[in-house]
SESE-957275 format. One record per residue: residue number from 1; x, y, z of N, C-alpha, C in turn; residue in one letter. Coordinates in Angstrom, 3 decimals, padded with zeros to 6 digits, always signed. Atoms other than C-alpha are relative to their C-alpha. Example, Ala and Ser with C-alpha at 12.3 -4.5 7.8 and 13.67 -1.06 7.14 Angstrom:
# SESE-957275
<1; <+000.890; -001.190; +000.000>; <+012.300; -004.500; +007.800>; <+000.900; +001.200; +000.000>; A>
<2; <-000.820; -001.190; -000.060>; <+013.670; -001.060; +007.140>; <-000.770; +001.090; +000.730>; S>
END
This chain:
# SESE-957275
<1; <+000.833; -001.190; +000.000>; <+000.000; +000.000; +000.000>; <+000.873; +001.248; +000.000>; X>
<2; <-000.508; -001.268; -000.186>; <+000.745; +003.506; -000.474>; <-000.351; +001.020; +000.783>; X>
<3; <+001.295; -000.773; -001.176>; <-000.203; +005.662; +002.343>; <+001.111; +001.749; -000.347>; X>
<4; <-000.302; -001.043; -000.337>; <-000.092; +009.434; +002.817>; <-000.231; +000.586; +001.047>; X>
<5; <-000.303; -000.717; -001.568>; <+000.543; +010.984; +005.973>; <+000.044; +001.526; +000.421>; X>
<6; <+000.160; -001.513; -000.166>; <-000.617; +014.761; +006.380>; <+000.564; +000.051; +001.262>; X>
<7; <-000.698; -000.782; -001.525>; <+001.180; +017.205; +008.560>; <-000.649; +001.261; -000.164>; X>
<8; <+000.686; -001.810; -000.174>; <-001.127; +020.333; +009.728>; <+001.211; +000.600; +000.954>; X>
<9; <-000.848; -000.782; -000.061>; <+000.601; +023.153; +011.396>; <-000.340; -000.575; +001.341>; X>
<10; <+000.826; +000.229; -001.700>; <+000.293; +021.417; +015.288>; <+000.223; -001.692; +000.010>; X>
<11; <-000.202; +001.857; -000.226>; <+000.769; +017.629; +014.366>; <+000.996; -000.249; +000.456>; X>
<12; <-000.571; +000.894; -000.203>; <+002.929; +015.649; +016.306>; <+000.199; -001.367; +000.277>; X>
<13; <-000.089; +001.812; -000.075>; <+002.429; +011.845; +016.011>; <+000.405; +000.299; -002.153>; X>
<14; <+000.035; +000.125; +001.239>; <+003.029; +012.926; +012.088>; <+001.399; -000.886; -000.338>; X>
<15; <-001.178; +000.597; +000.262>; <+006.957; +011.532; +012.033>; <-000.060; -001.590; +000.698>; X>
<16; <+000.087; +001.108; -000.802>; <+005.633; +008.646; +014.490>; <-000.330; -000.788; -001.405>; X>
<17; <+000.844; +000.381; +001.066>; <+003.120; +007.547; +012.036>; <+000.789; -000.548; -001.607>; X>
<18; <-000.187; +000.209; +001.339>; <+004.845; +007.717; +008.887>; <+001.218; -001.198; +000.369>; X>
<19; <-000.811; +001.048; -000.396>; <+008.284; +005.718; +010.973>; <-001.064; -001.771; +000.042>; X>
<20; <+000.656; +001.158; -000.571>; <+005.551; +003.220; +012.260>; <-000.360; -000.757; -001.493>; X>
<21; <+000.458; +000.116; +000.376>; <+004.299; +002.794; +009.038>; <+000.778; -000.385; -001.231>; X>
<22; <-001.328; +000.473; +000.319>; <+007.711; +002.462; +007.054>; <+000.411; -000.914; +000.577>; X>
<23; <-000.560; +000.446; -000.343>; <+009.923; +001.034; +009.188>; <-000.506; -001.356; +000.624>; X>
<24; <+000.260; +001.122; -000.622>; <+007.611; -001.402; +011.215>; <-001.312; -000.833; -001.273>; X>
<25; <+000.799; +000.479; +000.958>; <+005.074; -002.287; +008.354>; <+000.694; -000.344; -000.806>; X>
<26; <-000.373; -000.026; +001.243>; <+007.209; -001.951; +005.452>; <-000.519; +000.440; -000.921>; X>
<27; <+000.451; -000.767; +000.856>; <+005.125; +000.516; +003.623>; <+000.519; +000.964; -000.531>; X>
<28; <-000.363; -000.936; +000.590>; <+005.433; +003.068; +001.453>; <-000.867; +001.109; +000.359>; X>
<29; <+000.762; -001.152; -000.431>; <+004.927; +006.450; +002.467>; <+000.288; +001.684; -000.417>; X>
<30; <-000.220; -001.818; +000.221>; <+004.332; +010.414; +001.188>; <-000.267; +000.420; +001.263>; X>
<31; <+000.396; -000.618; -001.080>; <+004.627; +012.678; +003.248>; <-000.632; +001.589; -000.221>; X>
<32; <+000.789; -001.375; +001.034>; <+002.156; +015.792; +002.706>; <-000.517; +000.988; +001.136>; X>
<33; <-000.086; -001.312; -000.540>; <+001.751; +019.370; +003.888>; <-001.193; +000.184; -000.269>; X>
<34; <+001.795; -000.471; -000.358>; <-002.039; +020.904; +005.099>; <-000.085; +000.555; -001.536>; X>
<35; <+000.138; -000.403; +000.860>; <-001.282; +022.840; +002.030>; <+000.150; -000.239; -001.348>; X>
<36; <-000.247; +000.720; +001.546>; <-001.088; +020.430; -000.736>; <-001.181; -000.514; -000.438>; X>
<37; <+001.383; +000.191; +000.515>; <-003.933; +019.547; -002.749>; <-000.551; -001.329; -001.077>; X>
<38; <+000.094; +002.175; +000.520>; <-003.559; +016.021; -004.154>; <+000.903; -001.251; +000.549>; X>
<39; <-000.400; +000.956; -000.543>; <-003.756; +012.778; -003.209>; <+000.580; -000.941; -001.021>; X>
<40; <+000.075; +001.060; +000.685>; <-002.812; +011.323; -006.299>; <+000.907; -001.350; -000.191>; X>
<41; <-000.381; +001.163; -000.696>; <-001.510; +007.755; -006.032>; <+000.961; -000.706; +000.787>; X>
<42; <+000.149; +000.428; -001.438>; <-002.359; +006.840; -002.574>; <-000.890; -000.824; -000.067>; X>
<43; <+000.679; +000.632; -000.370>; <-004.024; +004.255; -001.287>; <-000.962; -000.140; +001.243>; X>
<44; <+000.506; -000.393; -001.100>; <-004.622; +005.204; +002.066>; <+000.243; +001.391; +000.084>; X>
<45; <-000.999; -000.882; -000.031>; <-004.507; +008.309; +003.574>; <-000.209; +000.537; +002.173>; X>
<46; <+000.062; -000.008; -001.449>; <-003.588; +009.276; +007.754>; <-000.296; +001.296; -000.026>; X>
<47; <-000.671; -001.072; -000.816>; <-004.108; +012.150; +009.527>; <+000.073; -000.058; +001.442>; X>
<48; <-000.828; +000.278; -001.048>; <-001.979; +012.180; +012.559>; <-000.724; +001.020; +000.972>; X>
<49; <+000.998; -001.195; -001.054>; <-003.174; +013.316; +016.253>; <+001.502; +001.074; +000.159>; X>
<50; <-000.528; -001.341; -000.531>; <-001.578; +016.648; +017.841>; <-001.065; +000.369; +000.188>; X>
<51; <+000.918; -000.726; -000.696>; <-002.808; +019.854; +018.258>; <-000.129; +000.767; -001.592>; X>
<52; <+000.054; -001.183; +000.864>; <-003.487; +021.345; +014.921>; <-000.339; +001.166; -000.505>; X>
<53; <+000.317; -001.544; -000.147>; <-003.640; +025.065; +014.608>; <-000.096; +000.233; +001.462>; X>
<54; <-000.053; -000.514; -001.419>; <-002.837; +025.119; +018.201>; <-001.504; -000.962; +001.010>; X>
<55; <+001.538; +000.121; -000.782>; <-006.651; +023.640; +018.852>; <-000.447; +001.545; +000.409>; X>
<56; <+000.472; -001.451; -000.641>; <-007.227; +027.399; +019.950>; <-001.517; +000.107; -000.221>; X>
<57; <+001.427; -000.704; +000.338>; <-010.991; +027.700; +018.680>; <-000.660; -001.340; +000.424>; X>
<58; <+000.656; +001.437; -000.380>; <-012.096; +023.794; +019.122>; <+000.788; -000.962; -001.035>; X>
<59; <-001.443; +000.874; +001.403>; <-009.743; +020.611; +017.789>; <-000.581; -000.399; -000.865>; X>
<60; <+000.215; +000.266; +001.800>; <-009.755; +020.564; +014.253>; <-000.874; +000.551; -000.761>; X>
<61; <+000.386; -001.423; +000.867>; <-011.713; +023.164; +013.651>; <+000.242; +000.783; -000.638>; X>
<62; <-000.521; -000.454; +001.360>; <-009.432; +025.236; +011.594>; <+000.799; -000.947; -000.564>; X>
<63; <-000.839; +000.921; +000.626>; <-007.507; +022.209; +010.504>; <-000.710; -000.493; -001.198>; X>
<64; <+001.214; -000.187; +000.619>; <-010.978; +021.814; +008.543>; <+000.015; +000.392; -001.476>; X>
<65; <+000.122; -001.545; +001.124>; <-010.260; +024.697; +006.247>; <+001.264; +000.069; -000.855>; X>
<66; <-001.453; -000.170; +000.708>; <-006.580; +023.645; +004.786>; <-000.389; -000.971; -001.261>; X>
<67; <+000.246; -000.039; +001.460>; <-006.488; +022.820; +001.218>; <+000.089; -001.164; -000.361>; X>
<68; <-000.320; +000.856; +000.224>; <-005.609; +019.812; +001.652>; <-001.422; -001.346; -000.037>; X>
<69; <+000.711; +000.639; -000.265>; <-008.936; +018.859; +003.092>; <-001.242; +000.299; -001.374>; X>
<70; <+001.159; +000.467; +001.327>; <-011.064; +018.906; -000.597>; <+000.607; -001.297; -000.281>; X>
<71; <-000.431; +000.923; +001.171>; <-008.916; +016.206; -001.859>; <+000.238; -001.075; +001.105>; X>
<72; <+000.547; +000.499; -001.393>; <-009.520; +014.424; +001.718>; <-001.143; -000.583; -000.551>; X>
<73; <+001.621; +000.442; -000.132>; <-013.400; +014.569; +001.195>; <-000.125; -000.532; -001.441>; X>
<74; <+000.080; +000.686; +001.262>; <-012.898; +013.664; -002.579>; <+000.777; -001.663; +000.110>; X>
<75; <-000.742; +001.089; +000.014>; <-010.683; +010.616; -001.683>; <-001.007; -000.875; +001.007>; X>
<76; <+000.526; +000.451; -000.649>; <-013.216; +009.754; +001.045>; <-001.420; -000.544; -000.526>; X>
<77; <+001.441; +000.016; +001.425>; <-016.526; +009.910; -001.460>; <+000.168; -001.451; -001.098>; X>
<78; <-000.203; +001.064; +000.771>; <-014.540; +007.652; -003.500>; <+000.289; -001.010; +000.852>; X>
<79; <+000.497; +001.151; -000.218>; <-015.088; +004.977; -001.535>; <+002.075; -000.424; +001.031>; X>
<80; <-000.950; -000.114; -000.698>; <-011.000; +005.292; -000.317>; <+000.061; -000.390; +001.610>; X>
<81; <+000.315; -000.111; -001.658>; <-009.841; +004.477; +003.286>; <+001.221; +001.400; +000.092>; X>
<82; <-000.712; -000.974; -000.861>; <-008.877; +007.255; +005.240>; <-000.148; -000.157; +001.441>; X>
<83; <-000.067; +000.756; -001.312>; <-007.797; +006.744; +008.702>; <+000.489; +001.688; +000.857>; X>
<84; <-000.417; -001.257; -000.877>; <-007.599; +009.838; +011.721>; <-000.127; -000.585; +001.330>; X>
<85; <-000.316; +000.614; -001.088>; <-005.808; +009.155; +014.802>; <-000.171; +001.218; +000.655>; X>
<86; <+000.386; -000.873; -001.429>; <-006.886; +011.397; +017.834>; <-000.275; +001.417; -000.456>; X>
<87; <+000.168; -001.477; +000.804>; <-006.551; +015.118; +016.465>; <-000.794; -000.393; -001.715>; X>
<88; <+000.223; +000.256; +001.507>; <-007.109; +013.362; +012.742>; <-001.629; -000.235; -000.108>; X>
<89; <+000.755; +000.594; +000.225>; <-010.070; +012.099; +013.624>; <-001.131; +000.954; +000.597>; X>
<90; <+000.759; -001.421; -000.244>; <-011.310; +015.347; +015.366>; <+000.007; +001.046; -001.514>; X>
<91; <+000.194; -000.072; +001.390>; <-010.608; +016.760; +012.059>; <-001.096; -000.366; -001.119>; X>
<92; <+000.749; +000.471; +000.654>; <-012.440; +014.667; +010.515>; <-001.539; -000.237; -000.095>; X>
<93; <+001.788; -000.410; -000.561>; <-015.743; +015.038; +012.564>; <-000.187; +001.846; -000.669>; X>
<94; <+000.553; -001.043; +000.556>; <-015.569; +018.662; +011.776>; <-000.060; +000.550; -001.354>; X>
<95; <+000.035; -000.349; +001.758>; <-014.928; +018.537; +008.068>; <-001.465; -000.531; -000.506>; X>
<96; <+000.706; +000.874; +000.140>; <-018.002; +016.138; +008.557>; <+000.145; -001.039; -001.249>; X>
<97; <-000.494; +001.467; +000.506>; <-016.252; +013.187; +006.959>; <-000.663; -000.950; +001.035>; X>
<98; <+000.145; +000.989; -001.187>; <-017.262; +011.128; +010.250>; <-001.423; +000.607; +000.463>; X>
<99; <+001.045; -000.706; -000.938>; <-020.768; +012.008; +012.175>; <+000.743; +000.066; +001.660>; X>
<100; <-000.683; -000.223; -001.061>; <-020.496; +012.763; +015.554>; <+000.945; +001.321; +000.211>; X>
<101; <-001.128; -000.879; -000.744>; <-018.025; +015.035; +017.662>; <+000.885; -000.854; +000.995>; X>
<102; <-000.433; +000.641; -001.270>; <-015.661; +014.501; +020.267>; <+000.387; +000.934; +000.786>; X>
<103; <+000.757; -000.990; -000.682>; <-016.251; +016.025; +023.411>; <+001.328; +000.052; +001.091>; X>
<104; <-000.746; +000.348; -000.842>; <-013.838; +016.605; +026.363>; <+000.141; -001.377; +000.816>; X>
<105; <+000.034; +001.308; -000.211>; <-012.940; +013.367; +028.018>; <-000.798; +000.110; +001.703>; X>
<106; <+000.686; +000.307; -001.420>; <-014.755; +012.585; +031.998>; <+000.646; +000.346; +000.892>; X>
<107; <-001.236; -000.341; -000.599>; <-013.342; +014.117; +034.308>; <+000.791; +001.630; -000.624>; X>
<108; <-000.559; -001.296; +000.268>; <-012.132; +017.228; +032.420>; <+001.416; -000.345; +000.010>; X>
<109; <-001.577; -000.135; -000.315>; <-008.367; +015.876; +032.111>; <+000.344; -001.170; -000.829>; X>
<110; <-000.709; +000.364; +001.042>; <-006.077; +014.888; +030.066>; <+000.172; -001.795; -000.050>; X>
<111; <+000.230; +001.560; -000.204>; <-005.837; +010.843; +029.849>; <+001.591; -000.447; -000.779>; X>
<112; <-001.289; +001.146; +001.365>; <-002.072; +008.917; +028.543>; <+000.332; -001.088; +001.136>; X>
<113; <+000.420; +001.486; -000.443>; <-003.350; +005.206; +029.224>; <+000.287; -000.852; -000.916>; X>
<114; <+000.214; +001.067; +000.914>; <-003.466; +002.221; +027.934>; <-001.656; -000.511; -000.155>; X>
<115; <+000.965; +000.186; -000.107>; <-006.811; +000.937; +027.007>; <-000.143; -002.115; -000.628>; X>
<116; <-000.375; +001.341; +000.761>; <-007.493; -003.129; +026.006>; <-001.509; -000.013; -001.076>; X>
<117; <+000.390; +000.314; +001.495>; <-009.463; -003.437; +022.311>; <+000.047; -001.665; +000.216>; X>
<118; <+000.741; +001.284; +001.175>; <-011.614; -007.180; +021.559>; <-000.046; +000.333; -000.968>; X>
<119; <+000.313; -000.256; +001.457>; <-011.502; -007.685; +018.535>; <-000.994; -001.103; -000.514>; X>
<120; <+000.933; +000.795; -000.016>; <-014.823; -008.660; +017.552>; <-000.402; -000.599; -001.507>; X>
<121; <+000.352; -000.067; +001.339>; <-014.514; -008.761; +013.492>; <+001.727; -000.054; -000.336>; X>
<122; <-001.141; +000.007; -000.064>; <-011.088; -010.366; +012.560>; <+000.044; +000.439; -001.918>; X>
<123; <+000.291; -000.254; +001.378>; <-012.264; -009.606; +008.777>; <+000.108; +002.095; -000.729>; X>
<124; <-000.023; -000.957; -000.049>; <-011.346; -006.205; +008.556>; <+001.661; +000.390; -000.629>; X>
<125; <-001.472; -000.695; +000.486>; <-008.084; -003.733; +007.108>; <+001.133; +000.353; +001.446>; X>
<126; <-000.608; +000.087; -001.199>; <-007.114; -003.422; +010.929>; <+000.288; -001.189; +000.217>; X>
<127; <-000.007; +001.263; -001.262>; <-007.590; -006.895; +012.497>; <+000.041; -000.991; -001.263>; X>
<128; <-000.985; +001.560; +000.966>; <-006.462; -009.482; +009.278>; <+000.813; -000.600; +000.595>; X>
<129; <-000.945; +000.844; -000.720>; <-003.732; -010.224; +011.427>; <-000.403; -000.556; +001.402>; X>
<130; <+000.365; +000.173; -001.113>; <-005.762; -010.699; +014.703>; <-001.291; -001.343; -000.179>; X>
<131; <+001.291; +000.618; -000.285>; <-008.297; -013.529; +015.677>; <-000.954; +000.281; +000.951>; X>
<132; <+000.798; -000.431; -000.656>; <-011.459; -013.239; +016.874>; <-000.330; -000.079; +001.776>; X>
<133; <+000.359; -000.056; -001.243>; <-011.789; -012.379; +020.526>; <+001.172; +000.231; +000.566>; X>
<134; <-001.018; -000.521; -000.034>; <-008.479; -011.177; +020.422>; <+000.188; +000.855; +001.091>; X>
<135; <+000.075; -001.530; -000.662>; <-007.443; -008.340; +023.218>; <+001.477; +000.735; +000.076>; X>
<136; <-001.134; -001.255; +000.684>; <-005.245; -005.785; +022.230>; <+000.142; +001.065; +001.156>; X>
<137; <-000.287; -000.594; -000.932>; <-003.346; -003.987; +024.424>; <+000.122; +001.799; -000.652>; X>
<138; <+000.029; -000.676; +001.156>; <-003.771; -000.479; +022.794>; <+000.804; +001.917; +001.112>; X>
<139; <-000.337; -001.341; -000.927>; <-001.821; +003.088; +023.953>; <-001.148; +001.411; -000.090>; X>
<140; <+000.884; -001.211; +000.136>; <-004.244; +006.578; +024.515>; <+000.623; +000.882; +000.483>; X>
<141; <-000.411; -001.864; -000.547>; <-003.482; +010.430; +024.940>; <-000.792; +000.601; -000.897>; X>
<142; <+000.616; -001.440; +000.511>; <-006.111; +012.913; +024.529>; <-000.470; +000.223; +000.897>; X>
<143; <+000.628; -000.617; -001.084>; <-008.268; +015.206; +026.397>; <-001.449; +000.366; -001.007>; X>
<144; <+000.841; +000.304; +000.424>; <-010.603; +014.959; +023.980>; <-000.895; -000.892; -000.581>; X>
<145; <+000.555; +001.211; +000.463>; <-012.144; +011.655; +023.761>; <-001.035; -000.834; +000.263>; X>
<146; <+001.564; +000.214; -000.317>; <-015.613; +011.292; +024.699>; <-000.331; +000.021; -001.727>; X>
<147; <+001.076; -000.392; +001.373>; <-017.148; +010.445; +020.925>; <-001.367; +000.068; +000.372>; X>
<148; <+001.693; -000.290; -000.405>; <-020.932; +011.592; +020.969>; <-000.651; +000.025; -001.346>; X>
<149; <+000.828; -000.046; +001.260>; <-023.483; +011.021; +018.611>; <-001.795; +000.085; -000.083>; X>
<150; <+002.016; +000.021; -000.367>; <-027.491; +011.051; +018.401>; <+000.195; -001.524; +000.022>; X>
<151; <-000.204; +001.354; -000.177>; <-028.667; +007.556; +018.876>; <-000.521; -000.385; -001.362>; X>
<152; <-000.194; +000.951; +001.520>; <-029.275; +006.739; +015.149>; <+000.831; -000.058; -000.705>; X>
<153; <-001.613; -000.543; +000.712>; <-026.044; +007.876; +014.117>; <+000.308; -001.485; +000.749>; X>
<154; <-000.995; +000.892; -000.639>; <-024.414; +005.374; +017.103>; <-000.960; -001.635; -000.001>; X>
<155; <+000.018; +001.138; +000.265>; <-026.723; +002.336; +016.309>; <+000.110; -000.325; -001.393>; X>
<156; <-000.783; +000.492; +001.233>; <-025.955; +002.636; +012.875>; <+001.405; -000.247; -000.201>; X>
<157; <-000.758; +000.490; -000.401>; <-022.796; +002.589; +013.416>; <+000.695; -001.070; +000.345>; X>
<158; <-000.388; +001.552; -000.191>; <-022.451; -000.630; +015.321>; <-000.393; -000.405; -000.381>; X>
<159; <+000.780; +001.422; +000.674>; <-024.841; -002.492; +013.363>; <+000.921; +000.270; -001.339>; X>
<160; <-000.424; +000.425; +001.186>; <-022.984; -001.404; +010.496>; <+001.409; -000.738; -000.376>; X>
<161; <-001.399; +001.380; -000.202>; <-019.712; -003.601; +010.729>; <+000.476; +000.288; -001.369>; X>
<162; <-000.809; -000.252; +000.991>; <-017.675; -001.267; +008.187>; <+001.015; -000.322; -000.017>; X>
<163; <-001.268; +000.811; -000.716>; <-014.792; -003.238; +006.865>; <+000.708; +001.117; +000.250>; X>
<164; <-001.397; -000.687; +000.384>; <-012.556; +000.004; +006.299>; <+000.024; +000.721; +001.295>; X>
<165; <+000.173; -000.858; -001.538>; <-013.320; +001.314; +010.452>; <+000.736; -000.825; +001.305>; X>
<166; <-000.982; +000.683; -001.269>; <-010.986; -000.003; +013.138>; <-001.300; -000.044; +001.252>; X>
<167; <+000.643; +000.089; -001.355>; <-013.713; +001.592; +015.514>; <-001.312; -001.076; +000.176>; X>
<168; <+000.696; +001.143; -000.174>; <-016.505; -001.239; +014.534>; <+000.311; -001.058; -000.212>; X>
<169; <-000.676; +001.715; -000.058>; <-013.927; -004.111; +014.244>; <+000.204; +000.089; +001.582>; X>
<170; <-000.667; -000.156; -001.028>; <-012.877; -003.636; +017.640>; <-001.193; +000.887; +001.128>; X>
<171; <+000.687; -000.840; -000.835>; <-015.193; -002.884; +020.962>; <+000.749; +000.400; +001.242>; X>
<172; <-000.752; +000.185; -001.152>; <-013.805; -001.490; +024.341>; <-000.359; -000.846; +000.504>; X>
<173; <+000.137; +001.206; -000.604>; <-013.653; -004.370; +026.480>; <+000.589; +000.948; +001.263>; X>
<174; <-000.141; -000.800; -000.928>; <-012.267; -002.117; +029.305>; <+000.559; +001.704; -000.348>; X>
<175; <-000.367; -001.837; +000.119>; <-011.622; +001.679; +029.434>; <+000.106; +001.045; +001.235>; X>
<176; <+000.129; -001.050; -000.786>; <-010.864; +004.485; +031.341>; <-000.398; +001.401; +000.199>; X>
<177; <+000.556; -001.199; +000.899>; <-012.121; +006.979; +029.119>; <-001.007; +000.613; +000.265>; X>
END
């Protein structure tokens, strides 16, 4: 696979990500600036957590608005996987790529845990290498990680058992979140 790995002005898991994704996968990887405007051939594409644009107004709210994100929502339309890790994926609620938000976490404070992931769907672009009932020891850091949704949004959702979504292959089985 060919993955691309955006860097907004605030990302730092962006050099993690693209190492993790090289070095321990053996993939191939671009590496692309908020301000670039094609994805063209990629196969995947990340965006990495931080803080982008500082978070100053709400996270990923102006991260939203970089040029990069038409050719995001065009790669996402087409049926593409795109994958957003913590900030990426706040991003990605407010570009409304994703439904939902994500809300401060319980507690009002910052969280860097571990959390353990079943894996309840070994048929998936995440969990191919995992069997079913699997538990995954998995690392967390945000302060924003309450996801919220109406409740037809979040039982569609789980009933819908998308392969290209890590978050309906995989349920918490414990959390601290």
């Amino acid at each position: 696979m060919k993955w691309g790995v955006i860097t907004f002005p605030g990302s730092n898991d962006d050099v993690q990500a693209a190492y993790a994704l090289e070095t321990l996968l053996g993939e191939s990887v671009v590496r692309l600036w908020h301000k670039d405007t094609a994805l063209d051939g990629l196969d995947c594409v990340l965006l990495p957590g931080g803080f982008s644009y500082g978070d100053y107004l709400r996270c990923g709210a102006m991260a939203r608005f970089s040029p990069i994100m038409r050719a995001v929502a065009d790669f996402a339309a087409a049926g593409r996987v795109v994958i957003g890790i913590c900030n990426g994926f706040q991003i990605l609620c407010e570009a409304g790529l994703l439904p939902g938000a994500r809300i401060r976490n319980r507690g009002l404070s910052f969280l860097c845990t571990r959390v353990h992931l079943r894996v309840d769907d070994a048929d998936t672009l995440f969990t191919n290498r995992c069997r079913r009932g699997d538990v995954l020891d998995i690392p967390i850091k945000h302060g924003d990680g309450c996801y919220v949704a109406d409740g037809a949004t979040l039982r569609r959702t789980r009933t819908a058992r998308w392969r290209r979504s890590p978050a309906s292959a995989m349920r918490v089985a414990m959390s601290s979140g």
